[in-house]
Biopython code that builds the backbone (N, CA, C, O; Angstrom):
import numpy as np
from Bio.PDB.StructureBuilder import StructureBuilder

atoms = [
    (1, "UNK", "N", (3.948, -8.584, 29.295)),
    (1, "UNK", "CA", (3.470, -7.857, 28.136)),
    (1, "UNK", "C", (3.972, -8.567, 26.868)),
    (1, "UNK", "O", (4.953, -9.309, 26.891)),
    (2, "UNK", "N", (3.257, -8.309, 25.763)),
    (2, "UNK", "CA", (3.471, -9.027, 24.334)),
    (2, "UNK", "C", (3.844, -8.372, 23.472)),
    (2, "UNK", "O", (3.130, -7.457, 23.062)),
    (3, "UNK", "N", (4.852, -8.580, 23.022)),
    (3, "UNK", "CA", (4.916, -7.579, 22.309)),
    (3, "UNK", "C", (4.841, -8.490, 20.617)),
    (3, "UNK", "O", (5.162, -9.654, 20.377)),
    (4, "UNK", "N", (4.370, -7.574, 19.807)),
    (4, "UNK", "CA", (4.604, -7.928, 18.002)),
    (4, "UNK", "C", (5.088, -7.594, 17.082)),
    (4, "UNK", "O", (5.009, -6.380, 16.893)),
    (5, "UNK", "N", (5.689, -8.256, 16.223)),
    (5, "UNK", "CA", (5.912, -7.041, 15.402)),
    (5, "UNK", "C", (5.397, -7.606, 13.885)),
    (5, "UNK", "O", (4.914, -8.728, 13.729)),
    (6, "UNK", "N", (5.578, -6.691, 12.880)),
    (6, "UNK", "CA", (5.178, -6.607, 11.643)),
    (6, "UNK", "C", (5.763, -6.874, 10.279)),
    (6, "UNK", "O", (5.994, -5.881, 9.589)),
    (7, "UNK", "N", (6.017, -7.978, 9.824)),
    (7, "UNK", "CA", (7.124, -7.983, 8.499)),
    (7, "UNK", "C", (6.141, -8.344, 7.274)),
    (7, "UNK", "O", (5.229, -9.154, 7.108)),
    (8, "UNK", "N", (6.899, -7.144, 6.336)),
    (8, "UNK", "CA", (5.659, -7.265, 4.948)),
    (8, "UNK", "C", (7.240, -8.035, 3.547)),
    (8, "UNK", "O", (8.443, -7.780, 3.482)),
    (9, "UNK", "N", (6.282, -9.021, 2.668)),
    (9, "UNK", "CA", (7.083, -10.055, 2.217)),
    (9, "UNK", "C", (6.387, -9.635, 0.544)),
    (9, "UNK", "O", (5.173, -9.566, 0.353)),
    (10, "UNK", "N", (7.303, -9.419, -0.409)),
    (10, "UNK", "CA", (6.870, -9.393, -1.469)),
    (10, "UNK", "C", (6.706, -10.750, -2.042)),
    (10, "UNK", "O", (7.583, -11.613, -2.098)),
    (11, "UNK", "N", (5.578, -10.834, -2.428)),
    (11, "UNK", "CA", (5.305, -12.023, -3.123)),
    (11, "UNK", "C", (4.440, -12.406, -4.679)),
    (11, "UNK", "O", (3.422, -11.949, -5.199)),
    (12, "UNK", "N", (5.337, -13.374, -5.036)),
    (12, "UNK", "CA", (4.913, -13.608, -6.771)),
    (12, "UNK", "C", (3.896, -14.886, -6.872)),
    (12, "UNK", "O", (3.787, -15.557, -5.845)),
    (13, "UNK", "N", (3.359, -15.168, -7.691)),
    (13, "UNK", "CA", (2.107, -15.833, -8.326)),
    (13, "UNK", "C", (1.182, -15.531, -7.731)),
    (13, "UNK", "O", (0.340, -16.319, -8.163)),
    (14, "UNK", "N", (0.715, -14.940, -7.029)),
    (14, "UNK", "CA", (-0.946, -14.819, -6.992)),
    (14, "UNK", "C", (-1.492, -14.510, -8.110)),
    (14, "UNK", "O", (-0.717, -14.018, -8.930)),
    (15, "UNK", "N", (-2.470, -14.619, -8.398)),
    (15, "UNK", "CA", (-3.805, -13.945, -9.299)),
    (15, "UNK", "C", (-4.914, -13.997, -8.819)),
    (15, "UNK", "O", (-5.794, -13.955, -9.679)),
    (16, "UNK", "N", (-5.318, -14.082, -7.645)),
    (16, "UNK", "CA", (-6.656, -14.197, -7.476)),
    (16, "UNK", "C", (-7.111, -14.514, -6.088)),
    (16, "UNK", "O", (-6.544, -15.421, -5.477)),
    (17, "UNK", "N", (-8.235, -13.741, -5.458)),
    (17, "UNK", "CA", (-8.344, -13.509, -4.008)),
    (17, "UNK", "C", (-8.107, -15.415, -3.301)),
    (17, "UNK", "O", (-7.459, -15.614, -2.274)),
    (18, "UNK", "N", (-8.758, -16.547, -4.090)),
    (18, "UNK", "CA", (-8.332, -17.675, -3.962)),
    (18, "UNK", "C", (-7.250, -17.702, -3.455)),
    (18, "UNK", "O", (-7.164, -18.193, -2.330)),
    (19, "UNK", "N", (-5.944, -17.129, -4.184)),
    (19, "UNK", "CA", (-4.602, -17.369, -4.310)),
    (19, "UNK", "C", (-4.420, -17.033, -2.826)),
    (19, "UNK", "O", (-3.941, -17.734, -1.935)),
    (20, "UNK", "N", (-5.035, -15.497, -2.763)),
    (20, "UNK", "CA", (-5.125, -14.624, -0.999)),
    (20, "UNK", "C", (-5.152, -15.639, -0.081)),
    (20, "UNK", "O", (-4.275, -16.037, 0.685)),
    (21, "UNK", "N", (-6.624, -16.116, -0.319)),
    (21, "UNK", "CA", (-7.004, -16.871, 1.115)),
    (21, "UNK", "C", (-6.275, -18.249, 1.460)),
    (21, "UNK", "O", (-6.375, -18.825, 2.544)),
    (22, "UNK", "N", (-5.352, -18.788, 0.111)),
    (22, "UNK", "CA", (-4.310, -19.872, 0.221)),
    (22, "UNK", "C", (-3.373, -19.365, 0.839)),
    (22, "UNK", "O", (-3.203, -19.894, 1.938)),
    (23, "UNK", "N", (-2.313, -18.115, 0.469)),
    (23, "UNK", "CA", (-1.807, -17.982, 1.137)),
    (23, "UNK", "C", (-1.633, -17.141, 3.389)),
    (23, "UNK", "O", (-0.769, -17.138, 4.266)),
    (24, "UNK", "N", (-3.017, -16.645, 3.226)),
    (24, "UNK", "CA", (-3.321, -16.609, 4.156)),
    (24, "UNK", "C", (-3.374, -17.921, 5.039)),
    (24, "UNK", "O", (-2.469, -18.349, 5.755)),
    (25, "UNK", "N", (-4.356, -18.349, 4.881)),
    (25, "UNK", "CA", (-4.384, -20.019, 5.457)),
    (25, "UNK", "C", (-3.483, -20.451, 5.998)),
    (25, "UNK", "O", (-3.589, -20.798, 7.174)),
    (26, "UNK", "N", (-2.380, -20.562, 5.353)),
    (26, "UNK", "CA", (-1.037, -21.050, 5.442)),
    (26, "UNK", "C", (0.189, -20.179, 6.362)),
    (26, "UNK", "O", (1.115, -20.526, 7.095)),
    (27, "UNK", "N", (-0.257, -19.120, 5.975)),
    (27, "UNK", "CA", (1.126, -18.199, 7.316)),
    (27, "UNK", "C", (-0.099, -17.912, 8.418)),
    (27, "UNK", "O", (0.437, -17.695, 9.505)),
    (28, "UNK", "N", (-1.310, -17.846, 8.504)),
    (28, "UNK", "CA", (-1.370, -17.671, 9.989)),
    (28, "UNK", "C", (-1.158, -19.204, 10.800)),
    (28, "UNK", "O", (-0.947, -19.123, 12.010)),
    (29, "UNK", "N", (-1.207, -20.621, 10.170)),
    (29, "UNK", "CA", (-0.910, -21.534, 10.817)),
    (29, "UNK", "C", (0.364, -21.632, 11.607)),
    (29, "UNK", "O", (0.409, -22.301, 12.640)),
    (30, "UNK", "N", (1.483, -20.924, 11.101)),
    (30, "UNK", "CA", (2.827, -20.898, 11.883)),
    (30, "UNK", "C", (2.429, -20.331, 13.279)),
    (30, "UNK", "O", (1.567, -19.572, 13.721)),
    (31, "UNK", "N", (3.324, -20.959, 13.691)),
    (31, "UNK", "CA", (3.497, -20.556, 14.989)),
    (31, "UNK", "C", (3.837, -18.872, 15.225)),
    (31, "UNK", "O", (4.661, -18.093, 14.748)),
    (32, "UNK", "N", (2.719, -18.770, 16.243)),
    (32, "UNK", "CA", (2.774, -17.154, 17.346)),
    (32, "UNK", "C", (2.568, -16.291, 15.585)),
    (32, "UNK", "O", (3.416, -15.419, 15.396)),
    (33, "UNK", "N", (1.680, -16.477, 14.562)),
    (33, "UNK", "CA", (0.662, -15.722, 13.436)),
    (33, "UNK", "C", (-0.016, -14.958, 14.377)),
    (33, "UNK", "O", (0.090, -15.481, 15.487)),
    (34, "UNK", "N", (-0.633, -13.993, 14.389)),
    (34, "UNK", "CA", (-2.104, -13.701, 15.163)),
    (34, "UNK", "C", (-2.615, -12.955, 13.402)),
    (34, "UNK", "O", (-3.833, -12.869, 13.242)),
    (35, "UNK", "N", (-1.831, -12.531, 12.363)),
    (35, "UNK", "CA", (-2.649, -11.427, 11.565)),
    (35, "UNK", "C", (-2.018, -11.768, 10.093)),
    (35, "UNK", "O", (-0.802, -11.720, 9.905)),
    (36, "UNK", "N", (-2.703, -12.025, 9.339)),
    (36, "UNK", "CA", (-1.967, -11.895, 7.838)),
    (36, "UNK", "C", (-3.118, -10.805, 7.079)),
    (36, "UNK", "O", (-4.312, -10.786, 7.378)),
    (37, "UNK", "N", (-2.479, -9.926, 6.048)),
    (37, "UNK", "CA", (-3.330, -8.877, 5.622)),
    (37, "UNK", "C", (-2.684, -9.379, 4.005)),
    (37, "UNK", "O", (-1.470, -9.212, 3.889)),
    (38, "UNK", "N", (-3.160, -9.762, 3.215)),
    (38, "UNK", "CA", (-3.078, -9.619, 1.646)),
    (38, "UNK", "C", (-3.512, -8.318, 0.779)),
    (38, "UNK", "O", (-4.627, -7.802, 0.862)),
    (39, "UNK", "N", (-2.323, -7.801, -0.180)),
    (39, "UNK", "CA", (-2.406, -6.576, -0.614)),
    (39, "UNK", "C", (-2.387, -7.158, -2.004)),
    (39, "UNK", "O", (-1.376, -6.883, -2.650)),
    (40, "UNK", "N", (-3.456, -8.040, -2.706)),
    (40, "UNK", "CA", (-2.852, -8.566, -3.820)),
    (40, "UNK", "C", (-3.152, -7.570, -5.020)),
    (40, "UNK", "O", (-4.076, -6.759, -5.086)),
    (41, "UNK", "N", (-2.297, -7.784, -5.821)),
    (41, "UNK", "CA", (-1.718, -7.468, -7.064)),
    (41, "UNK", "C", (-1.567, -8.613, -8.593)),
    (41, "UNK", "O", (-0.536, -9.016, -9.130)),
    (42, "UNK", "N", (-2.808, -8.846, -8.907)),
    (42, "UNK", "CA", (-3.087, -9.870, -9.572)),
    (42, "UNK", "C", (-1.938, -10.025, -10.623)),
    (42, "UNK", "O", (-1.726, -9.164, -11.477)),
    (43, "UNK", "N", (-1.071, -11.400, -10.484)),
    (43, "UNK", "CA", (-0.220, -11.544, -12.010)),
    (43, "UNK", "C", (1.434, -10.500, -11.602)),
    (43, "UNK", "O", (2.521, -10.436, -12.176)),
    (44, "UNK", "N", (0.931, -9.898, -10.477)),
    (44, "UNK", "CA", (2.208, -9.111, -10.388)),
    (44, "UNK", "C", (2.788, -9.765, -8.990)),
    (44, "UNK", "O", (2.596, -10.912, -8.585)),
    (45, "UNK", "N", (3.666, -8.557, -8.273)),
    (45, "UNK", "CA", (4.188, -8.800, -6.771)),
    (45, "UNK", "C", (3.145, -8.236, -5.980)),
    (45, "UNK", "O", (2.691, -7.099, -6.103)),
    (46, "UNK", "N", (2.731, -9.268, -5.004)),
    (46, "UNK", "CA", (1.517, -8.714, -4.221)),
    (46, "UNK", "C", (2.377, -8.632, -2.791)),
    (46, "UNK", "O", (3.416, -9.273, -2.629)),
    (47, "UNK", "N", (1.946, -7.975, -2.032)),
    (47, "UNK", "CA", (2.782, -7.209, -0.844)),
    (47, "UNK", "C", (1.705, -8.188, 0.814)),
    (47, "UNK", "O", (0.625, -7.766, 1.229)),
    (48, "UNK", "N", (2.255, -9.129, 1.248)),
    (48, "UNK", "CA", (1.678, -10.041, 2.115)),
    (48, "UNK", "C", (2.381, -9.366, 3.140)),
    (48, "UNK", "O", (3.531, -8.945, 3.011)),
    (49, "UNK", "N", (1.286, -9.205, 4.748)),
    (49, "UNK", "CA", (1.915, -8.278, 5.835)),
    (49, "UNK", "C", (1.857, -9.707, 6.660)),
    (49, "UNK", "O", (1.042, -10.585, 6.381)),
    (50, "UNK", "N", (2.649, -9.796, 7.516)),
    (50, "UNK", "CA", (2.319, -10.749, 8.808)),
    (50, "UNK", "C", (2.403, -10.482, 9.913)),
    (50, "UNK", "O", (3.596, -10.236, 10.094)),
    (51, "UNK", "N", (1.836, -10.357, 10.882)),
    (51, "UNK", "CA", (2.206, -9.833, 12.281)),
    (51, "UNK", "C", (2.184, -11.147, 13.234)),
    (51, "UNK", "O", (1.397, -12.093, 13.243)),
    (52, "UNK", "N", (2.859, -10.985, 13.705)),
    (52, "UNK", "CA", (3.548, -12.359, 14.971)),
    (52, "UNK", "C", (4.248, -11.857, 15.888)),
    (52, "UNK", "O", (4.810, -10.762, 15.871)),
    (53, "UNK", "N", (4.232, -13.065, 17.171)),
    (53, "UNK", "CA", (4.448, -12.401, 18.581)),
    (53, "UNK", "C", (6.843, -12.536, 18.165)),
    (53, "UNK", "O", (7.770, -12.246, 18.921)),
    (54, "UNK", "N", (6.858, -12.906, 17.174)),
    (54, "UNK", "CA", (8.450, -13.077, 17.112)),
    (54, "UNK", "C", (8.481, -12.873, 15.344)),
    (54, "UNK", "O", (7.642, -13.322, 14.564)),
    (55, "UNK", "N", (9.539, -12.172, 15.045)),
    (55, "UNK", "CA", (9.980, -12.115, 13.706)),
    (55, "UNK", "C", (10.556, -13.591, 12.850)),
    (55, "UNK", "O", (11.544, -14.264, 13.143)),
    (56, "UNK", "N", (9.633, -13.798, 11.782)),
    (56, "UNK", "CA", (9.654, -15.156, 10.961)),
    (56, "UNK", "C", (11.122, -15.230, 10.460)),
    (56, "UNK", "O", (11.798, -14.219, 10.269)),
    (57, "UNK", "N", (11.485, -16.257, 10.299)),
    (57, "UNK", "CA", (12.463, -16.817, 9.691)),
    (57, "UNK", "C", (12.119, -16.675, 8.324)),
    (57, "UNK", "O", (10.903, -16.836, 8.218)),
    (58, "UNK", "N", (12.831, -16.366, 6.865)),
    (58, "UNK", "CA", (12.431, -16.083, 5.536)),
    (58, "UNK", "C", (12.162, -17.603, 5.070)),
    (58, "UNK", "O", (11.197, -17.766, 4.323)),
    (59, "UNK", "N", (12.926, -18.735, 5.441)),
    (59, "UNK", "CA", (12.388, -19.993, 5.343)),
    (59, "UNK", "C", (11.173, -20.326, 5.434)),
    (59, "UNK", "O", (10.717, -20.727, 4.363)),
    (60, "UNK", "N", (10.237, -20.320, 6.556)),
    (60, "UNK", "CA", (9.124, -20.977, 7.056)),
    (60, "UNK", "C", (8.300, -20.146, 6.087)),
    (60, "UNK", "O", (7.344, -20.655, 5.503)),
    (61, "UNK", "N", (8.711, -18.656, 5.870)),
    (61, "UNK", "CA", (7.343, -18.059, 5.140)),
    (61, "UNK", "C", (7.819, -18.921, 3.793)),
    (61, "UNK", "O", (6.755, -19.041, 3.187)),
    (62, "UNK", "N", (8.660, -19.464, 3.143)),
    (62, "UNK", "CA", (8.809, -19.436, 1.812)),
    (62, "UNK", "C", (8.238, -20.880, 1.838)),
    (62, "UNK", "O", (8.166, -21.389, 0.720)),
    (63, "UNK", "N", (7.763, -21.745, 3.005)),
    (63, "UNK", "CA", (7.770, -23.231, 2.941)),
    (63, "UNK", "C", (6.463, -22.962, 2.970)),
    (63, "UNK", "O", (5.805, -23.607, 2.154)),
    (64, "UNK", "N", (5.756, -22.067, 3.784)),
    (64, "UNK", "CA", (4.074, -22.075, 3.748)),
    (64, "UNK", "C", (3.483, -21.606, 2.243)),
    (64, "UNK", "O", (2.406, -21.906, 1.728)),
    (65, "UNK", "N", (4.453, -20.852, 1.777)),
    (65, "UNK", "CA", (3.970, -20.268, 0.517)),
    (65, "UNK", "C", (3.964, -21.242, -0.631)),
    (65, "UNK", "O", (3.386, -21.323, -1.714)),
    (66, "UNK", "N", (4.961, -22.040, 0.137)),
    (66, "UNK", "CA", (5.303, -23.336, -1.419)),
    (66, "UNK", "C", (3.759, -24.414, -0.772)),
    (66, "UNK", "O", (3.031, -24.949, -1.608)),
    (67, "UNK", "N", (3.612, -24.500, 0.029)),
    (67, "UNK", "CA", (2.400, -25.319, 0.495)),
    (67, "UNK", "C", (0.698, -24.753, 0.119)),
    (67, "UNK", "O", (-0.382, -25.305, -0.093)),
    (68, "UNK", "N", (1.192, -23.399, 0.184)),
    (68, "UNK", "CA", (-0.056, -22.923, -0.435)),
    (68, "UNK", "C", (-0.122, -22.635, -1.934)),
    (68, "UNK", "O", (-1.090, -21.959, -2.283)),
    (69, "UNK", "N", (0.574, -22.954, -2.709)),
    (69, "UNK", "CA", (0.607, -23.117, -4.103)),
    (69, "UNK", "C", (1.790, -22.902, -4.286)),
    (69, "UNK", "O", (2.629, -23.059, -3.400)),
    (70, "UNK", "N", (2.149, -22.371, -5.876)),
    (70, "UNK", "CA", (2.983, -21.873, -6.165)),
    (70, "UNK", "C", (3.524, -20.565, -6.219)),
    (70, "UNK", "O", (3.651, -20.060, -7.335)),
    (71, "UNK", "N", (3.852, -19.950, -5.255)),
    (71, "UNK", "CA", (4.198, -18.678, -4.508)),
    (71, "UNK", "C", (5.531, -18.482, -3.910)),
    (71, "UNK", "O", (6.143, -19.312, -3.238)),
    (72, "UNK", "N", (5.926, -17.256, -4.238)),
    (72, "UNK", "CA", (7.390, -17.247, -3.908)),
    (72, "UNK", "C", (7.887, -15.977, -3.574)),
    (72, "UNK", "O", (7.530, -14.911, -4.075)),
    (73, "UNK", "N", (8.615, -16.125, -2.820)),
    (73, "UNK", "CA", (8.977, -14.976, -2.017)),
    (73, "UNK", "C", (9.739, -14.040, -3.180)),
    (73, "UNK", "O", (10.692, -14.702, -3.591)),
    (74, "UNK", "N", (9.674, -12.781, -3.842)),
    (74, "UNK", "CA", (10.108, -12.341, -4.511)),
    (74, "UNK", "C", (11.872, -11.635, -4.255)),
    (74, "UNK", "O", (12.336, -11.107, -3.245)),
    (75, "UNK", "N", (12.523, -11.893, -5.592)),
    (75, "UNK", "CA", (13.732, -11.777, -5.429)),
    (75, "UNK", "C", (14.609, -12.776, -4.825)),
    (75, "UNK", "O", (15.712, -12.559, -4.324)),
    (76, "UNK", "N", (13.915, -14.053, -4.940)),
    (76, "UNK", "CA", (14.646, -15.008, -3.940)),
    (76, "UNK", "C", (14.540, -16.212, -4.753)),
    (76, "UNK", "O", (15.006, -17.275, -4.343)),
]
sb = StructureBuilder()
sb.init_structure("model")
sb.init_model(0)
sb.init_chain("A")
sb.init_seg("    ")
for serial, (resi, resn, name, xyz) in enumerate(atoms, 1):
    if name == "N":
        sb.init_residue(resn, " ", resi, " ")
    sb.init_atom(name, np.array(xyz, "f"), 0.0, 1.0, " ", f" {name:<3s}", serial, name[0])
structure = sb.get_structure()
């Protein structure tokens, strides 16, 4: 059996569903992704969900986010 679980990541610079589908792009490529859901919040902290078969390291999300523009894990 598989199990998943769910970690939601506040995140800064988006503005624009673009920004979404960059950072989407980019965290479902990590390894054991199956789901990214974007809650954006244009210009503000937009609330990114990820679901994976293992809980992410705060690194890898902050390295996909720097790859998908300029995006950053908020408070960090």
């Amino acid at each position: 059996m598989c199990t998943q679980t769910t970690q939601a990541y506040a995140v800064t610079g988006m503005t624009c569903a673009h920004c979404a589908h960059a950072v989407s792009t980019e965290l479902v490529a990590l390894a054991g992704v199956t789901d990214v859901n974007v809650d954006l919040v244009a210009g503000g902290t937009s609330t990114v969900t990820v679901t994976s078969q293992q809980p992410l390291d705060h690194a890898q999300v902050a390295t996909a986010l720097d790859e998908a523009g300029d995006y950053q894990l908020a408070g960090r």
